[in-house]
N, C-alpha and C positions, 0 to 999 in steps of 0.2 A: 730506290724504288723504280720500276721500271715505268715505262710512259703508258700504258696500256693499263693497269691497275691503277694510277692517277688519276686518268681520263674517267676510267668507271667513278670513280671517288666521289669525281667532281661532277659528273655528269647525273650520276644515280641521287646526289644530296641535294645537287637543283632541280631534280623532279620532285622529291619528298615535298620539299623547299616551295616548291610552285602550289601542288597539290593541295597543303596545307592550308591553301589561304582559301581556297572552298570548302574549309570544315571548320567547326568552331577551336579544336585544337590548337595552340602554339604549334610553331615548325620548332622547335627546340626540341619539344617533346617528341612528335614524330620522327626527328631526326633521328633522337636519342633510341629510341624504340625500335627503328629499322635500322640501327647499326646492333646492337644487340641481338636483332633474330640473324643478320646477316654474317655475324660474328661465328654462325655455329652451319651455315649453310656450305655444302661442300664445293669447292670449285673457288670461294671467295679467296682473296688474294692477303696473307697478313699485313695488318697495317697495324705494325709499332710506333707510338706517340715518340716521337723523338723531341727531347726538349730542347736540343741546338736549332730545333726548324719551330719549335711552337713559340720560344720567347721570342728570338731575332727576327722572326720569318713572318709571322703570323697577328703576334700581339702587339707590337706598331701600327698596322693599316688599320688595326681593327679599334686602336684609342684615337688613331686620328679620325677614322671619319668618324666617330661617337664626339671628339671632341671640338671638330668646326659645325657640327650641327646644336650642340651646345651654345647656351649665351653665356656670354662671359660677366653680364650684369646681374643676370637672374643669379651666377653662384656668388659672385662676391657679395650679395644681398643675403645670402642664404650660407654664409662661411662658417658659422658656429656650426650649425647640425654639421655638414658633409664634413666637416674637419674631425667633430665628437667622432662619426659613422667611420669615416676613409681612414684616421690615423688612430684616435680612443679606441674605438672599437677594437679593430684587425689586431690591438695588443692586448687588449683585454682578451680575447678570445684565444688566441696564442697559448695564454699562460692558463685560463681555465679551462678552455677543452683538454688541453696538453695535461694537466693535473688531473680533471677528472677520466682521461682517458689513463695516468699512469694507476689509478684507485682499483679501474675496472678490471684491465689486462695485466693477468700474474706474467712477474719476470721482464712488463718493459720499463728500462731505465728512462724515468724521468726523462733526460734529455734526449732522448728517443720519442718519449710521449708531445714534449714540447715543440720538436721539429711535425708532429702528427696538428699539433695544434695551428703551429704557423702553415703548414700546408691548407686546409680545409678552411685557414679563419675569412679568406676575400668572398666575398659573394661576384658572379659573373656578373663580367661589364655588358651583358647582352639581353639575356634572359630576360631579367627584369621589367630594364625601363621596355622594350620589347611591348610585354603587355601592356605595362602603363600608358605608352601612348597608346593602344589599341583598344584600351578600353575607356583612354581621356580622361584621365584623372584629374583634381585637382592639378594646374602646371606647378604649385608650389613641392609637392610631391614628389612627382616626375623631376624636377630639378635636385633636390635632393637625396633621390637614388642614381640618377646623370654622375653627379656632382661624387658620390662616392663611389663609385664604381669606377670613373677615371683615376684616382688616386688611391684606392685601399692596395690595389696589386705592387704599386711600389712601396708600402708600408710593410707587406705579408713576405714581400721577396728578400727584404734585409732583415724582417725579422727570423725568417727560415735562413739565413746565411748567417745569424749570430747562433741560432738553436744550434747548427748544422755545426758550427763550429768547436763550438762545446760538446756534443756527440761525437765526433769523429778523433776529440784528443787533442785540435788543435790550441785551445786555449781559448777563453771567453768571461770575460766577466760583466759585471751589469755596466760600469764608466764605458770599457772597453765597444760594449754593444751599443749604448746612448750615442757614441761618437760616432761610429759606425752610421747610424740610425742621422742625425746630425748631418754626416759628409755625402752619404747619398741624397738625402734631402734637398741641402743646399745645394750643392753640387747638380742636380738633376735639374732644380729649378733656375741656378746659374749656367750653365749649360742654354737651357731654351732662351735665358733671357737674351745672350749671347746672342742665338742667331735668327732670333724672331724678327726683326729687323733689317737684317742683308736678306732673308728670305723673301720678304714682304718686298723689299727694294727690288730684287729679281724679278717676283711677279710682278710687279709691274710696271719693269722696263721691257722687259721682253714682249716686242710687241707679234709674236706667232702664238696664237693659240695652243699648236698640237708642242711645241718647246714649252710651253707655259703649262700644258699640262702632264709632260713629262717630268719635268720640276717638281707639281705637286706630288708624282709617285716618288719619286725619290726624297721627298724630305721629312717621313716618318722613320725609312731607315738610318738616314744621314743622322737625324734627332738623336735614334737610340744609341746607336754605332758608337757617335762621340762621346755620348754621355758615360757611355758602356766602358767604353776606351781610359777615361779619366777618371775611373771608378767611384760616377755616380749612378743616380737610376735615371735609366733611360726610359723609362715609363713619364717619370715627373718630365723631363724635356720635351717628348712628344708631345705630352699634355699643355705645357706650357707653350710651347710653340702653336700648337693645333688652335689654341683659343684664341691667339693673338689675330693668326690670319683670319680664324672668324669674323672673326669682330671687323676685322678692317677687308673684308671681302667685297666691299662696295666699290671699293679701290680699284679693283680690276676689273678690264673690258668687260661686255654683257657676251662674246662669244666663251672667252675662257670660263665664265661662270658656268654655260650652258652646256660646256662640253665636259669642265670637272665634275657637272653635277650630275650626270651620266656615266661617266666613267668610276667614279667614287661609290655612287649607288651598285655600277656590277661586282665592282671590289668587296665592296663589305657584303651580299649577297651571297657570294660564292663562294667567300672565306668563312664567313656564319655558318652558313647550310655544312663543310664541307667539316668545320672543327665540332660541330655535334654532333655529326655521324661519326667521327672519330672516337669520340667520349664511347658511343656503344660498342665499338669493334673491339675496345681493350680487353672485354671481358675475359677473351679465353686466356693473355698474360698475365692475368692477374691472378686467375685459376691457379695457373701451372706451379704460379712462384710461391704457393700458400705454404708447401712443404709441409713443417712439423705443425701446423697448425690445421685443424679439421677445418673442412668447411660449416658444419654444423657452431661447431664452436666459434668461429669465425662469423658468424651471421650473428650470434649473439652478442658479441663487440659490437658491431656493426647499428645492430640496433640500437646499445647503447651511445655509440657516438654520433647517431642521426639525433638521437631527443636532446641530445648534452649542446649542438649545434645551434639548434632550433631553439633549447632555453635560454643558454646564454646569450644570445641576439636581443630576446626579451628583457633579459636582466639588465642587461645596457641600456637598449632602446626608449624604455619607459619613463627611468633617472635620469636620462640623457635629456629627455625631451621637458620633463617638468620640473627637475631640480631648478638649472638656472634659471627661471621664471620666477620661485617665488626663491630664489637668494637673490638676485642680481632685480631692484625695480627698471633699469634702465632697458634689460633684453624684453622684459616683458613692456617695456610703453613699446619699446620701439618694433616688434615681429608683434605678428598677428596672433591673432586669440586661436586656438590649437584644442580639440578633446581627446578622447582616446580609444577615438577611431584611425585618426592618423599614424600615431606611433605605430599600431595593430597592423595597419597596411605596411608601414616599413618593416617592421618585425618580420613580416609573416614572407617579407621580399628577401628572404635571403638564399637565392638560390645559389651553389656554386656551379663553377663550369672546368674549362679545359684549363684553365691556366692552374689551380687544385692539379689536375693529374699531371701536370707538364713538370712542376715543384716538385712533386712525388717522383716523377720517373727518374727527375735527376740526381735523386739521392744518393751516396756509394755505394759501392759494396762493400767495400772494408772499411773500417778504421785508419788512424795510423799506425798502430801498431800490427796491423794484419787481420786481424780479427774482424769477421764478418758482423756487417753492421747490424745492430741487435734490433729484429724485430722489423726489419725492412719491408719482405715482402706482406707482413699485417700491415703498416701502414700503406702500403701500396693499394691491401686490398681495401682497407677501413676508408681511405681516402676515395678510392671509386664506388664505394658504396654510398658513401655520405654524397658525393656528387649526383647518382643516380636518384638516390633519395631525395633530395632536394628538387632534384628539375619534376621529379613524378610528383610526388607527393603535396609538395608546396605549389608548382607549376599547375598541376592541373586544379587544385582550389583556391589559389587565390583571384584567380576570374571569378568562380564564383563569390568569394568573400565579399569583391568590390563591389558585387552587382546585388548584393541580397545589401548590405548597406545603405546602396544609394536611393535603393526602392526604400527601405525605409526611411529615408529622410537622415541616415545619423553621419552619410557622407557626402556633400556636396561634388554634383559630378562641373564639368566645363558648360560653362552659359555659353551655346553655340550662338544663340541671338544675340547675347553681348560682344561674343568676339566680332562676330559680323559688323554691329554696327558702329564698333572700334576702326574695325575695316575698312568700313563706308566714311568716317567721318576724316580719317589719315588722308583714303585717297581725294576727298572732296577739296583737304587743306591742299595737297600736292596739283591736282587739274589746277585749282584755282591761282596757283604761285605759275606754273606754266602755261595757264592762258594771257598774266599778265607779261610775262616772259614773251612771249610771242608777239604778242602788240607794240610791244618793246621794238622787237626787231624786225619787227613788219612797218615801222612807223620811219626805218631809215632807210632811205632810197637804192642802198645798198644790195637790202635783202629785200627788194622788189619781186614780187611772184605774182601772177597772174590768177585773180579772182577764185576760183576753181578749185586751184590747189588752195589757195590760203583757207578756202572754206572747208576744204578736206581734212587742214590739219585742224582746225577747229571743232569739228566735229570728232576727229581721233582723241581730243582732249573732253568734247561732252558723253561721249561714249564709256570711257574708261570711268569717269566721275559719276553714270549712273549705272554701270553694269552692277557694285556690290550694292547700291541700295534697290536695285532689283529683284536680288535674291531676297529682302526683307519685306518684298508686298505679296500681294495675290499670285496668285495659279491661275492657268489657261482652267475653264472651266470642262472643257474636252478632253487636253491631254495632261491634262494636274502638271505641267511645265510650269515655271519662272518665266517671265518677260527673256531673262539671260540664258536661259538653257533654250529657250525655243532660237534665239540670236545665232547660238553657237550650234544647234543644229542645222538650222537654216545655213550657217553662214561653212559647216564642213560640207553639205549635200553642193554649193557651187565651188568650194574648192575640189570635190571626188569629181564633178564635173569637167573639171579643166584639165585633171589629172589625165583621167581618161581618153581625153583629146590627145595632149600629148602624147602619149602612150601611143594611140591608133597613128599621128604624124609619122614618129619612128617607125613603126611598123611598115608604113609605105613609105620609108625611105625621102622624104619630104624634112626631115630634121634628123642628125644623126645624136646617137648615143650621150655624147657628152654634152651639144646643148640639153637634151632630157634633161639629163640629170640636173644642169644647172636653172631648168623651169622648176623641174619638183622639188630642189632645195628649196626656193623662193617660195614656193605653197606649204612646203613643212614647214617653213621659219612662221607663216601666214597662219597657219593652222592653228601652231604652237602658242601663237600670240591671243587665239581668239580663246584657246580654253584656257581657265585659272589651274592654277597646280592646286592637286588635293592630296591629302594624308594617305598611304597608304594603310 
């Protein structure tokens, strides 16, 4: 691909991308939507899905940063469902989409239908939880569409390489696929465990920031690459590695945090925005490759394997969620009381995405014995249709499902006053362990400071201890502020003040260039520290 139709790619999917967040729409769906109409506009440049650039290239960065922002407690709490959804599921769905789709379509061979099944059975690792934090779901919810979304794509990838197997002539049988199934497994997950640990030892010994977060870019592909290499899946490694540094990201200096957590957020941004404008651009390929198959007749497959998608989810989801409850009394004392409203929101969350057409693309041409692979370019198109169908269709109502729900009371949304004063009462234990901390070391002759400052840091420690219980009192009666938001107003109008000055100093040549810059870092660090991080 040339660098000029990249640039557009990437440039045109981060305006969509931008734009979106001023409409109530998902950007998934806009993405998908303005790759679709751009797909037929004249001038636009072909962008064929290449699945050597979307598994190795793409689908790494994009489980890592889903997987360090992930808690590693909340899944291993939550291991039944996402194990039922990420590994139960994606085989159940396998074999009965793949079945009901050989019932529907005269002339495709079973294990043609079943490579159609393993393709379409992962729901995207984006789309989803996507909403779900944007509309604040239950976090037990939200963790368990996290939880399966990082692990269904390495379940769906080995099960389309046992179907594929058996389709193409190679040889396959259920022991032979189990093992299979088995050594990428372990394998993926022996892999991360390997090197979660010298990873984590690098981060943090290295004591450079920009080395430290050059490290972070390179060790989703390093993950996969090895895993890839020893043939396991490099999906589970990523994932397993990804959680590990999570969890132990406390570890590392507060610059490396603050620069991978910038640099991480434009990563996953611009890879999102750019692989669901991808997903629309396929259309006219998939067109072209329909052949002996009408389009007319084609759309009614099509239709059939969007409901067949959409039921089976259901079929799983429901038995999934309340069988072991009342077989097993131990899962029921021990997980929480559950109706069926929840299953309904997982159900209804199955949207797929690009890693569906990425499977798809990679399928042969031929057999082994020459003979062209029966029913290819229908899967190809049944698969982008069932994609597109899902992100429209499901995507645009399940916003509303959540929200007609919560109004009626039958889905509890996130206790924002709870979370708050969980907030409040953390940081109140923390000030208070580091005030007495401080008098500690203000009481040894050692760490002698003069008056002033010591009174400064003491108030940097009552400040932080009442900024969140401020958010839980009254409002300015004038401008409805918080005690804390008028703080951080006040307190940005004298850092744009100082900015300013400097600014005006360079300008008459009275300080040059590079101290600026090293005043206005000190005010952006200053700035940064005064406002709290919010959700996006």
């Amino acid at each position: 691909m040339d660098v000029l139709p990249l640039v557009a790619l990437v440039a045109g999917s981060a305006a969509i991308a931008g734009a979106s967040r001023r409409t109530p729409v998902a950007a998934p769906l806009l993405l998908v939507t303005a790759g679709l109409i751009a797909s037929y506009v004249p001038g636009v440049p072909d962008y064929t899905l290449d699945p050597h650039i979307v598994l190795p290239l793409l689908l790494p960065p994009l489980l890592y940063t889903a997987a360090v922002d992930s808690s590693y407690l909340d899944l291993r709490a939550n291991m039944r469902p996402v194990a039922l959804l990420s590994i139960g599921y994606v085989l159940f769905a396998t074999v009965a989409v793949g079945w009901l789709a050989y019932l529907l379509v005269p002339d495709l061979p079973l294990t043609a239908a079943l490579v159609l099944g393993a393709v379409v059975a992962p729901p995207d690792a984006v789309a989803a939880t996507a909403i779900a934090r944007r509309l604040r779901l239950p976090s037990r919810i939200t963790t368990i569409l996290q939880g399966e979304s990082l692990v269904n794509d390495a379940t769906a990838i080995t099960a389309f390489k046992v179907a594929l197997a058996a389709a193409v002539g190679a040889g396959a049988s259920w022991a032979g696929g189990m093992a299979e199934f088995a050594l990428a497994s372990l394998g993926g997950v022996g892999v991360g465990l390997v090197l979660m640990m010298p990873l984590h030892w690098l981060r943090t010994h290295l004591t450079e920031p920009l080395l430290q977060n050059t490290l972070s870019l390179l060790i989703p592909f390093v993950a996969y690459a090895l895993a890839e290499q020893a043939g396991a899946s490099g999906v589970l490694a990523v994932v397993v590695v990804a959680l590990y540094l999570g969890h132990r990201s406390w570890q590392v200096d507060f610059a490396t945090r603050i620069q991978e957590h910038a640099v991480w957020k434009m990563v996953a941004f611009i890879l999102e925005s750019a692989v669901f404008a991808l997903i629309g651009l396929q259309l006219p390929f998939v067109l072209e490759g329909l052949g002996e198959y009408g389009v007319g007749e084609s759309l009614v497959y099509a239709v059939g394997v969007f409901v067949a998608v959409v039921v089976v989810r259901f079929v799983w989801v429901y038995p999934a969620t309340f069988l072991p409850r009342a077989l097993f009394r131990r899962i029921k004392e021990r997980e929480p009381e559950t109706n069926w409203t929840s299953p309904l929101i997982v159900g209804w969350a199955g949207m797929r995405g690009v890693v569906s057409l990425a499977i798809a693309f990679s399928i042969p041409l031929a057999l082994d014995d020459g003979r062209p692979f029966p029913g290819r370019n229908l899967v190809l198109f049944l698969t982008f249709t069932t994609v597109i169908g899902t992100l429209v269709v499901q995507g645009l109502t399940l916003p509303v499902l959540i929200r007609l729900l919560i109004r009626a009371r039958m889905l509890p949304s996130r206790d924002r006053q709870a979370e708050t004063l969980a907030e409040a009462q953390a940081q109140s234990e923390a000030s208070a362990a580091a005030e007495r901390r401080l008098e500690e070391l203000l009481a040894d002759e050692r760490n002698a400071l003069p008056e002033p400052l010591a009174q400064r840091l003491r108030a940097v420690l009552e400040r932080r201890r009442n900024a969140v219980w401020e958010r839980l009192g009254a409002v300015n009666e004038v401008t409805g502020e918080s005690a804390d938001d008028t703080y951080r107003r006040l307190s940005g109008e004298m850092i744009e003040t100082e900015r300013s000055v400097f600014v005006e100093l360079r300008d008459r040549r009275r300080i040059d260039d590079e101290m600026m810059r090293t005043l206005l870092r000190r005010l952006d660090l200053e700035e940064a520290a005064a406002y709290r991080e919010t959700e996006d």
